[in-house]
C-alpha positions as CSV (number, residue, x, y, z in Angstrom):
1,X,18.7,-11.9,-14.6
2,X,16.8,-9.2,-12.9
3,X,19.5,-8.5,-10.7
4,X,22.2,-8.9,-12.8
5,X,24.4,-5.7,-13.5
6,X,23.9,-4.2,-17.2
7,X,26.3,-2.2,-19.3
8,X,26.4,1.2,-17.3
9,X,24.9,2.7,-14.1
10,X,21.5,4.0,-15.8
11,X,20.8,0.2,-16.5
12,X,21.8,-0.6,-12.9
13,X,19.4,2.3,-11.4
14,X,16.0,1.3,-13.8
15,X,16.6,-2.6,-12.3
16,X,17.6,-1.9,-8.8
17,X,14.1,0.7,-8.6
18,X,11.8,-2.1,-10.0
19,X,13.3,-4.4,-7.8
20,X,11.9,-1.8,-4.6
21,X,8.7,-1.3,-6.6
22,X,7.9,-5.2,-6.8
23,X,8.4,-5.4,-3.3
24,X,7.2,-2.9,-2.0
25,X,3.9,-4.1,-3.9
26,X,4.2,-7.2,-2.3
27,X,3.4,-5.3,0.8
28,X,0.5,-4.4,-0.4
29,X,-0.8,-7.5,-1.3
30,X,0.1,-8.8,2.5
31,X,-2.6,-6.2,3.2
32,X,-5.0,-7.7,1.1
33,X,-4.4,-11.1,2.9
34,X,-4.5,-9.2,6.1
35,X,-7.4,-10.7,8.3
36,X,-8.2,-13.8,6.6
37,X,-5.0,-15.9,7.4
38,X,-2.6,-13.9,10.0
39,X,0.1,-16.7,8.9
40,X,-0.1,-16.0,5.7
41,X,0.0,-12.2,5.9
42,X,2.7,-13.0,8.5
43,X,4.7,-15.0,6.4
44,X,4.7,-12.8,3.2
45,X,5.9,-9.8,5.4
46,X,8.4,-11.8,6.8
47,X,9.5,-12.8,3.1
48,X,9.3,-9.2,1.8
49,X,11.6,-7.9,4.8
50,X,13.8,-10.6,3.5
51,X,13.7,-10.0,0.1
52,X,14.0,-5.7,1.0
53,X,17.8,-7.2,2.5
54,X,18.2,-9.6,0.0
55,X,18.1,-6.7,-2.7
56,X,20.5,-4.4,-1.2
57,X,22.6,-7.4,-0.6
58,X,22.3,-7.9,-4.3
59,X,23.6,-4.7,-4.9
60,X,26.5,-4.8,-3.3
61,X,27.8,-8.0,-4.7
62,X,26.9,-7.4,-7.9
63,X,30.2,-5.0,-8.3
64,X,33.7,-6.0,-7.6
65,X,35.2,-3.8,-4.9
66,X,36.8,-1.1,-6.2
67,X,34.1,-0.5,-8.7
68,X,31.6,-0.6,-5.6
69,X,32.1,2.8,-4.6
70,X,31.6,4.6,-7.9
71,X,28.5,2.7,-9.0
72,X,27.2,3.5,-5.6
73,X,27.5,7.2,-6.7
74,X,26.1,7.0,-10.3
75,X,23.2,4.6,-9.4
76,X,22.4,7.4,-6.5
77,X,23.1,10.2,-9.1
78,X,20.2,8.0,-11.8
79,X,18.1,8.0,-9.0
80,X,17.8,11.0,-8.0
81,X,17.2,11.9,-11.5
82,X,14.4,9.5,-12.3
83,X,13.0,9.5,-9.6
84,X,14.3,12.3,-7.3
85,X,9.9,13.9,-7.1
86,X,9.4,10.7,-5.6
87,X,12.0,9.7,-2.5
88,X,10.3,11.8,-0.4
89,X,8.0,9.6,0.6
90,X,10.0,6.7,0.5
91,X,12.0,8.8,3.5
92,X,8.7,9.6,4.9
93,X,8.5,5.4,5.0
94,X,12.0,5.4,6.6
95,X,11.5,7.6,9.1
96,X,8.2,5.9,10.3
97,X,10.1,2.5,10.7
98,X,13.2,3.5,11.4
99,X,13.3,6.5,14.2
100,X,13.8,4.2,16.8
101,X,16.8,2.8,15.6
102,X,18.2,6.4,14.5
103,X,17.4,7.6,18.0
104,X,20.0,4.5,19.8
105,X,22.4,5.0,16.3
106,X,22.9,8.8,17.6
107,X,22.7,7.7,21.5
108,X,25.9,5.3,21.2
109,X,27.5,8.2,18.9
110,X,27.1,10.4,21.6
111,X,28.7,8.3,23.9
112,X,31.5,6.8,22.0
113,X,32.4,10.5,21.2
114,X,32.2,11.4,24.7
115,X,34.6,8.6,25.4
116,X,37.1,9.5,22.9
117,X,37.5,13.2,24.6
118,X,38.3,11.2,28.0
119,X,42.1,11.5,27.9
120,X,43.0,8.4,30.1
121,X,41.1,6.3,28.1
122,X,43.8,6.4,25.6
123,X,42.1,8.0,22.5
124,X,43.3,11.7,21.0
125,X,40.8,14.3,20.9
126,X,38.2,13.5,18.0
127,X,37.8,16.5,15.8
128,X,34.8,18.7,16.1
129,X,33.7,18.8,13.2
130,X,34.7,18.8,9.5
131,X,34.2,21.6,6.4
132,X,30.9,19.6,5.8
133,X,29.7,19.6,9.0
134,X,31.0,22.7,11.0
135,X,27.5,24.5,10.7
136,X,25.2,21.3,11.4
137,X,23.4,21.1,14.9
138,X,25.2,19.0,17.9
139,X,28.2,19.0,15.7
140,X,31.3,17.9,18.3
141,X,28.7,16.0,20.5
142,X,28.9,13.2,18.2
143,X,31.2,11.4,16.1
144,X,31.7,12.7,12.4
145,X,29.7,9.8,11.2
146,X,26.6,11.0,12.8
147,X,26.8,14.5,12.3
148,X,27.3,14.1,8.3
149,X,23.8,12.0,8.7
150,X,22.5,14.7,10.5
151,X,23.2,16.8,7.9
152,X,21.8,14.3,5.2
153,X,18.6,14.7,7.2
154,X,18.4,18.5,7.6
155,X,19.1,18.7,4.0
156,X,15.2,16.8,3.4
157,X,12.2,18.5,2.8
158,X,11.1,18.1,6.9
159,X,7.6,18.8,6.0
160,X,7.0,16.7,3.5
161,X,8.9,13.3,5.1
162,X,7.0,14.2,8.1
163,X,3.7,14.2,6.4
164,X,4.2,10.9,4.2
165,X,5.4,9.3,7.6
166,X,2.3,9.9,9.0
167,X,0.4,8.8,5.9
168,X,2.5,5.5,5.7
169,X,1.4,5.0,9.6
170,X,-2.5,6.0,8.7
171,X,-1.9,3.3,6.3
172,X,-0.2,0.6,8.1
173,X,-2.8,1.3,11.2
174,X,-5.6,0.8,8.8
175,X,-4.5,-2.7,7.4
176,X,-3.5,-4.3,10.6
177,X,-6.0,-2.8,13.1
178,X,-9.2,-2.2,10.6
179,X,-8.5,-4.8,7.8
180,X,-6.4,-6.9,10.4
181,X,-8.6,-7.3,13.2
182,X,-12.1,-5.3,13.0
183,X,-13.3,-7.3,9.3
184,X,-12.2,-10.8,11.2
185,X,-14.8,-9.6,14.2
186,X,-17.3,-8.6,11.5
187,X,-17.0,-11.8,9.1
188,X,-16.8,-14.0,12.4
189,X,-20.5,-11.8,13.0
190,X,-21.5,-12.1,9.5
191,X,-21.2,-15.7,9.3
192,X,-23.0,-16.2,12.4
193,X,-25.7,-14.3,11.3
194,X,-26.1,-16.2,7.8
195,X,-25.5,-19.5,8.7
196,X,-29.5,-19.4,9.3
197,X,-30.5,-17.9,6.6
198,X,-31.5,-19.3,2.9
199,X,-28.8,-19.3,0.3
200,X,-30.4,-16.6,-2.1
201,X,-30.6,-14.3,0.9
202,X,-27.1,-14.8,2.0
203,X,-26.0,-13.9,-1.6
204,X,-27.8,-11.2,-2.3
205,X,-26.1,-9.4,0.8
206,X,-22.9,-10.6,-0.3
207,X,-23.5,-8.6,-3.3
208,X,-24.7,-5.9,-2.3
209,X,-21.6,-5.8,0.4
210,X,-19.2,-6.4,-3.0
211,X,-20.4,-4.2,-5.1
212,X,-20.3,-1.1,-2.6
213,X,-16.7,-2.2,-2.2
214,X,-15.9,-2.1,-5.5
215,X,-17.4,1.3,-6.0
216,X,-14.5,2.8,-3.6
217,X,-11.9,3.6,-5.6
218,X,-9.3,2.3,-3.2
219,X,-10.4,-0.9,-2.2
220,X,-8.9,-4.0,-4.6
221,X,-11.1,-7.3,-5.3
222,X,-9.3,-9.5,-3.0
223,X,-10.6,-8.9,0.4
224,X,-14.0,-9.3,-1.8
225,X,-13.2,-12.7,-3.1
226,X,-12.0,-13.6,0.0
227,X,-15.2,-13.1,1.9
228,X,-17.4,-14.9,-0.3
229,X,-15.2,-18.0,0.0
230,X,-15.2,-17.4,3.6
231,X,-19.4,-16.8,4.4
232,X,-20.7,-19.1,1.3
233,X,-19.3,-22.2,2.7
234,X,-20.7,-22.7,5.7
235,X,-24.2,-21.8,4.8
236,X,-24.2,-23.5,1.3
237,X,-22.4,-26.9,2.6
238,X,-26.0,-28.2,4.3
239,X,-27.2,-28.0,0.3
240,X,-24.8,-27.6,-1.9
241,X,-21.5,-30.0,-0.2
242,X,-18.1,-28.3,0.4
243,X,-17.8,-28.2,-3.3
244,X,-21.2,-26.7,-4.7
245,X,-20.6,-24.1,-2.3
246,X,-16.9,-23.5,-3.9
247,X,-18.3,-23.3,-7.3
248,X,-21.1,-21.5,-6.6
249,X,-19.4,-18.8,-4.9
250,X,-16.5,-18.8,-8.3
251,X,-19.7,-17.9,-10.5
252,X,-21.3,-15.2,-8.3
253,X,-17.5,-14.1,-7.6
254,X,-17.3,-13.6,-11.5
255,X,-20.6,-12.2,-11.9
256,X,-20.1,-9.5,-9.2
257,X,-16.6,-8.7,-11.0
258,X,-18.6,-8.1,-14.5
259,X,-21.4,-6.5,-13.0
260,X,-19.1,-3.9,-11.1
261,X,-17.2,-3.2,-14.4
262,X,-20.4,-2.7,-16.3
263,X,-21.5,-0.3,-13.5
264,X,-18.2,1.6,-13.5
265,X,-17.8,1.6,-17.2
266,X,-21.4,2.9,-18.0
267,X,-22.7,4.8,-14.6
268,X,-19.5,5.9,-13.6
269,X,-17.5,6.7,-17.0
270,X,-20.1,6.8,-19.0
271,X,-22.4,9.2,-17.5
272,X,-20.0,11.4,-15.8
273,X,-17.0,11.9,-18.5
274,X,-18.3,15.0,-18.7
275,X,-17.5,15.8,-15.2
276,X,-13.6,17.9,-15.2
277,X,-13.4,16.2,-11.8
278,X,-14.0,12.5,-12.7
279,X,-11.3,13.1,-15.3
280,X,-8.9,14.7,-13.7
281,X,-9.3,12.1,-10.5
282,X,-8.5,9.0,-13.3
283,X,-5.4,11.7,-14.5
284,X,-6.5,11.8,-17.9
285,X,-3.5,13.6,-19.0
286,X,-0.9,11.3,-17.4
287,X,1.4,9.6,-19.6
288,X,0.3,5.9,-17.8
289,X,-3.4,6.6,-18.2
290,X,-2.8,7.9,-21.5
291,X,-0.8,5.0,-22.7
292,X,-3.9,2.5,-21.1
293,X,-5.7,4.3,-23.5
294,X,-3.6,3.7,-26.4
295,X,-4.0,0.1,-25.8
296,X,-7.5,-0.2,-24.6
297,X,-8.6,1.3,-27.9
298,X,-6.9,-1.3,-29.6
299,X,-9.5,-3.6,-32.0
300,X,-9.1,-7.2,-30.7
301,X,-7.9,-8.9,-28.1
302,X,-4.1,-9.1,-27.5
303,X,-2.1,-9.8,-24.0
304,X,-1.0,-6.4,-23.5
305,X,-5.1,-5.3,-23.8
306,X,-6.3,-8.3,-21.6
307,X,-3.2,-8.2,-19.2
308,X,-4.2,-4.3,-18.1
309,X,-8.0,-5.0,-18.3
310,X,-6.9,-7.7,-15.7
311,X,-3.9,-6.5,-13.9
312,X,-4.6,-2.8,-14.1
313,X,-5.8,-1.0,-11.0
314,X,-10.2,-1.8,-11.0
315,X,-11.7,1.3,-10.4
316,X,-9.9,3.7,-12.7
317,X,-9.2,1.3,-15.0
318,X,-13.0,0.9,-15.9
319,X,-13.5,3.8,-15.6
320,X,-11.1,5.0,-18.4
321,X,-13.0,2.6,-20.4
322,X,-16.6,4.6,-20.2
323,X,-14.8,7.8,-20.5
324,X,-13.5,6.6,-23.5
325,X,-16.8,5.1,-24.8
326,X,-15.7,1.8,-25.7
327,X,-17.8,-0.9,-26.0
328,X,-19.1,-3.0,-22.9
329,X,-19.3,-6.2,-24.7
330,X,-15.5,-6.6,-25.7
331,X,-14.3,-5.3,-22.3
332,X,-16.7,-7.6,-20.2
333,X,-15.0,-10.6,-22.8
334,X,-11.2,-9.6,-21.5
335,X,-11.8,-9.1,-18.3
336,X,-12.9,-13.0,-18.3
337,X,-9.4,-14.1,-17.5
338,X,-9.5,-12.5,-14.3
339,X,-11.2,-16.2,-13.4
340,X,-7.9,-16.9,-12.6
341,X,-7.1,-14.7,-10.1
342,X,-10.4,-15.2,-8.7
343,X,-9.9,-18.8,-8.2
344,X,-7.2,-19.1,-5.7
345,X,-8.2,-15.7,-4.1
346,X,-11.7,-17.5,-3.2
347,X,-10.4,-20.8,-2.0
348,X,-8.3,-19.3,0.4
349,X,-10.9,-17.6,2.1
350,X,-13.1,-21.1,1.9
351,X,-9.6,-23.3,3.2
352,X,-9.5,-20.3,6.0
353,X,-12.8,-21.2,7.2
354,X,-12.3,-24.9,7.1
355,X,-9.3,-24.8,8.9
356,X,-11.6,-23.4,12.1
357,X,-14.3,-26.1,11.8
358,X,-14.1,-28.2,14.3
359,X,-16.2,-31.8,15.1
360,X,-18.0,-32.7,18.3
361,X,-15.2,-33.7,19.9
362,X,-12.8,-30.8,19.1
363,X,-10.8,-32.6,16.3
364,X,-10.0,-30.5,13.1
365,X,-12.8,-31.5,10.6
366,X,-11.0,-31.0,7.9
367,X,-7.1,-30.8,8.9
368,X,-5.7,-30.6,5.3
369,X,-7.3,-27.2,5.2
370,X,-4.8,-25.1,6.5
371,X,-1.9,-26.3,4.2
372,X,-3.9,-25.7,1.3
373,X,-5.1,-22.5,2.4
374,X,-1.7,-21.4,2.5
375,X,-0.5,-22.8,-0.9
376,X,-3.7,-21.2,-2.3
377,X,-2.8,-17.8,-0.6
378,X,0.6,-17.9,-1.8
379,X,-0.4,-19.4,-5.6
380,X,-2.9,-15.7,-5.1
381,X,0.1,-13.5,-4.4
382,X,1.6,-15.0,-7.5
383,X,-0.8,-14.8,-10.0
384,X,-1.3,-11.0,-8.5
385,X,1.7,-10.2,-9.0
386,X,2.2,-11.8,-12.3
387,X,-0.7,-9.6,-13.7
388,X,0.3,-6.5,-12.5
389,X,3.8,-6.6,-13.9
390,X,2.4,-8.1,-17.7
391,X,0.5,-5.0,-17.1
392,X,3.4,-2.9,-16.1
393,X,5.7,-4.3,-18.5
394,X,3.1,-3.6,-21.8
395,X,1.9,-0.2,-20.4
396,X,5.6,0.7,-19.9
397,X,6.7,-1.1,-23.5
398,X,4.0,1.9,-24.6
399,X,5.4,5.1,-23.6
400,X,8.8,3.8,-24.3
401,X,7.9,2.5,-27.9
402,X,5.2,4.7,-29.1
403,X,5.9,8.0,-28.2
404,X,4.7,9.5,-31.5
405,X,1.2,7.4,-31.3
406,X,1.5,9.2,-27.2
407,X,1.7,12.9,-28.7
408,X,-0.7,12.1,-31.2
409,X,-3.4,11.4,-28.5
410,X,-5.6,15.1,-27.7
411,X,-5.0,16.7,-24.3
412,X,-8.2,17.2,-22.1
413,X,-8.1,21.3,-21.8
414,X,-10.3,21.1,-18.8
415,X,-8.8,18.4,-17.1
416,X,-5.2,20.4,-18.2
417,X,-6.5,24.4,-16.5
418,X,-7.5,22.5,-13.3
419,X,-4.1,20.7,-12.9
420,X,-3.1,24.5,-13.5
421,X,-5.5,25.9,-11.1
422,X,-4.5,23.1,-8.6
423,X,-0.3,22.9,-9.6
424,X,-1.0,27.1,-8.2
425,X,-2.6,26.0,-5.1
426,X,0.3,23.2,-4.4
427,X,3.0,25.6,-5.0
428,X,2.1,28.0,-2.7
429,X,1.4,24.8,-0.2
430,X,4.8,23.8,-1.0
431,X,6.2,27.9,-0.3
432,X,4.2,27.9,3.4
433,X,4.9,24.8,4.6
434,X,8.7,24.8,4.3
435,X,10.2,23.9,7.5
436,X,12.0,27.3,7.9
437,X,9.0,30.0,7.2
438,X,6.5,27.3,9.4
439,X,5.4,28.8,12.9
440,X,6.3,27.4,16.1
441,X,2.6,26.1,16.7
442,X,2.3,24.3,13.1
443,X,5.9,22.6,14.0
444,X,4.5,21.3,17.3
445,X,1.5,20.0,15.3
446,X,3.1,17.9,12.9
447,X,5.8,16.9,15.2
448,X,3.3,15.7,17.8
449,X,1.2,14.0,14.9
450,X,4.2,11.9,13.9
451,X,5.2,10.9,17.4
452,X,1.7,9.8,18.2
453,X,1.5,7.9,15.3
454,X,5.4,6.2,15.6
455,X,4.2,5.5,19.3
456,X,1.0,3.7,18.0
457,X,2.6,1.6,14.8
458,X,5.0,0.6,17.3
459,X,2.5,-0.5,20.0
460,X,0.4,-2.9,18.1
461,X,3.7,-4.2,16.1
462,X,5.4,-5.2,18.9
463,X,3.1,-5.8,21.9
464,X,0.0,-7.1,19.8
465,X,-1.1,-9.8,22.1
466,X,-1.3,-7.2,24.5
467,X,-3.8,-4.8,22.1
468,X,-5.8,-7.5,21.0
469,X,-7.8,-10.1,21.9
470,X,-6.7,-13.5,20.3
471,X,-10.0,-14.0,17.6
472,X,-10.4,-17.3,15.2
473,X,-12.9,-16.8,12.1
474,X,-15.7,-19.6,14.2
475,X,-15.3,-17.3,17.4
476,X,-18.7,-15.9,18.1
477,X,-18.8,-11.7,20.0
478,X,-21.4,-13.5,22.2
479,X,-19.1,-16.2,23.6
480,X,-15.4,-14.8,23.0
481,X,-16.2,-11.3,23.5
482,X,-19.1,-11.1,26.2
483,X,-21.3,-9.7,23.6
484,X,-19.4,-6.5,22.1
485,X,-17.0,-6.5,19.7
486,X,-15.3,-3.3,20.9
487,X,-13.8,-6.1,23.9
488,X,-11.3,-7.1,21.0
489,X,-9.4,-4.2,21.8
490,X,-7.1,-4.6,25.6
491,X,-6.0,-1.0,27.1
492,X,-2.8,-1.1,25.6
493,X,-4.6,-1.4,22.0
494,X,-7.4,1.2,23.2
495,X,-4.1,3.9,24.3
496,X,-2.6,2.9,20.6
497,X,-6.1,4.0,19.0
498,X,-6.3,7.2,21.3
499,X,-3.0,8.0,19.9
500,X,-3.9,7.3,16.1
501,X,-6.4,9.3,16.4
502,X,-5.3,11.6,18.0
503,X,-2.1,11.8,15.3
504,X,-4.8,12.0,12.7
505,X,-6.6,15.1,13.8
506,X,-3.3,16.7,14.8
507,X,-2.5,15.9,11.2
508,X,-6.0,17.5,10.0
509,X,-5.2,20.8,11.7
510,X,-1.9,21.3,10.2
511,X,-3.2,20.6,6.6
512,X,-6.4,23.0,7.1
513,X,-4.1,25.6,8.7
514,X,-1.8,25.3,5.4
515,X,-4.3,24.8,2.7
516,X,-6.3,27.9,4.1
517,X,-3.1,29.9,4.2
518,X,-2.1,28.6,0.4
519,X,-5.7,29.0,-1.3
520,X,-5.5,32.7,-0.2
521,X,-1.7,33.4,-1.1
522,X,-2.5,31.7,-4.5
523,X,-5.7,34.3,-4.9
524,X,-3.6,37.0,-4.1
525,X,-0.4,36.0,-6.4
């Protein structure tokens, strides 16, 4: 039914778009998995790759052929309209994955139209170009195909693509090198180092790991749940059993989760609401945070309060609460569902571990691990999902069914003259860095900051046994990596570093270069 056509191409556009938006958040949680099971994270790329084809597959069968054409058009023309502010960085995504094969696509254009100008081989003369196309780069050198793609291309906002490219590689390079590879190195250490130490030691440094995680605004609670069911285990087990350990690490689990909403909530919201900048960071103003607000306020206990107070994003979502001084108690009592969530997140990390353990004589101690590890992962990318799109579906039931109770909710002034102040400053950002009016210099920059970074995504894609050393959870640095952790990394992974890097600070310069240059013309205008 999700994929079903409706009544007219608007319909067709809102589904097809959520479709893309659930999957592309099921990337996101594959980063969260990242590290702890490389099957699993494996696996649920795999399926998302699948699921990206099986959508546009979707599409086109959903139409019979001689309609296909026209709802093409009008689902492209609702796009752009809904959300035309947005493609930009879903070209910037395109381009990052997808240059290579654009790069051979134009190679065999050029030689197929080469071909068909050789007279003996039988073919006429190709034309040129077309009406569209006479003014585009190249045109004649390759086939009218390639030059009206060209043109597509030379029609984007170069800047902009390019930048979100690179932020898409940033992105991927931080969840499969850092998340991926580093945090296996450092829970392998960090389980090592515990495994000697009493219980209430070994907690209270999980804690105080969790807690500072769950202060970044960025980070989600997975990765957290997963490392207490990966480190309590194997130093509670000698006390506790297998199964103490699991339900021990569920309640400190919990207990961290509460204890990190009461200290955003109260230290965070509470005591900084007064702060413009805490405010405007949370966006305040927006119509999604302003329809969480709607609800949150809410006396009782309904889904669509609980669902957001689970499924909504941590950080700001707590947040919102203390800036909106509502009361700890009934917050702390909605946010108790997240137990589910919390459950199978934590037992995949604990059937990870168990899955490395290994007896005496090098038999799996506990062999059923792995399968169960898996199911739990995948019943964790479910229930993840589930709660973000109950909370999606209420927050967007909202600002499509209470629009009057949405205008009726006071603007922040402040919050509202710096989004001014900054909306002057992004303009003139906007004005400088158009492809056109950018010097030679600044193009190199960025241009050499998004091959770098293509070069290096590729690299540890494609060739990652040749980056990194293979490295299993019960893998110590002393044995596996002769003592330093930095021997994960082969010379083909340190030369796809170098070039991250080195894309990053290319990166850097062009956006200090452009944000110097739009602060002044935005003082001057």
């Amino acid at each position: 039914s999700f994929l079903r056509p409706g009544e007219n191409a608007e319909q067709d556009t809102t589904k097809f778009a959520r479709v893309w938006m659930f999957l592309l958040f099921a990337v996101w949680v594959g980063a969260s998995l990242a590290g702890v099971g490389k099957g699993v994270s494996t696996t649920l790329g795999a399926l998302t790759l699948a699921s990206f084809i099986a959508a546009a597959i979707f599409l086109a069968i959903s139409f019979k052929k001689k309609e296909l054409d026209k709802q093409i058009e009008d689902i492209g023309a609702q796009l752009r309209e809904k959300y035309g502010d947005h493609f930009d960085i879903f070209r910037g995504l395109l381009i990052v994955t997808c240059i290579p094969v654009f790069l051979i696509y134009f190679a065999v254009s050029f030689v197929i139209q080469r071909i068909r100008s050789i007279k003996c081989c039988g073919y006429g003369k190709p034309p040129d170009s077309t009406t569209s196309t006479r003014h585009i780069p190249f045109t004649g050198w390759v086939t009218i195909e390639a030059t009206r793609l060209l043109k597509e291309f030379l029609d984007w906002n170069t800047t902009k693509v390019f930048t979100y490219a690179i932020y898409w590689g940033i992105a991927f390079m931080i969840l499969y090198v850092i998340v991926a590879q580093f945090t296996l190195v450092f829970l392998s250490w960090l389980i090592e180092m515990t495994q000697v130490m009493p219980l209430g030691i070994v907690t209270a440094i999980l804690v105080g790991i969790g807690m500072t995680m769950f202060l970044l605004p960025p980070v989600p609670g997975v990765p957290i749940y997963l490392t207490l069911g990966i480190v309590i285990v194997p130093v509670g087990r000698a006390t506790l059993g297998v199964v103490g350990s699991i339900v021990y690490a569920l309640g400190v689990s919990l207990c961290l989760k509460l204890l990190a909403c009461t200290l955003q909530q109260k230290l965070i919201g509470g005591l900084l609401q007064h702060k413009v900048s805490v405010r405007q960071f949370c966006g305040v103003n927006s119509d999604l945070m302003r329809s969480m607000k709607l609800v949150l306020k809410q006396p009782g206990l309904g889904i669509d309060k609980v669902s957001i107070l689970v499924g909504g994003p941590d950080w700001p979502t707590s947040v919102l609460c203390g800036i909106m001084n509502l009361d700890l108690l009934p917050i702390l009592i909605g946010t108790l569902p997240v137990i589910f969530l919390i459950t199978p997140t934590l037992l995949t990390g604990s059937f990870t571990y168990m899955a490395n353990v290994t007896t005496e004589d090098g038999q799996a101690e506990f062999p059923w691990a792995g399968t169960l590890g898996t199911v739990c992962a995948a019943i964790t990318a479910l229930v993840q999902f589930g709660s973000m799109v109950v909370a999606a579906y209420f927050l967007e039931h909202t600002v499509s069914n209470r629009k009057e109770d949405l205008e009726s909710i006071e603007i922040d002034e402040e919050v509202r003259r710096a989004d001014e102040k900054d909306k002057k400053v992004n303009d003139a950002y906007e004005e400088i860095t158009q492809w056109d009016a950018l010097p030679v210099l600044a193009k190199i920059f960025l241009t050499l900051s998004l091959t770098t970074m293509i070069v290096s995504c590729y690299l540890v894609q494609f060739f990652n046994s040749r980056c990194f050393v293979e490295y299993d959870l019960t893998f110590t640095i002393d044995e596996h990596l002769d003592g330093d952790w930095l021997n994960i990394i082969k010379p083909l992974g340190a030369i796809a570093n170098y070039l991250f890097l080195a894309s990053v600070v290319l990166l850097l310069g062009f956006r200090s270069w452009a944000m110097r240059k739009a602060k002044i013309k935005s003082r001057n205008d």
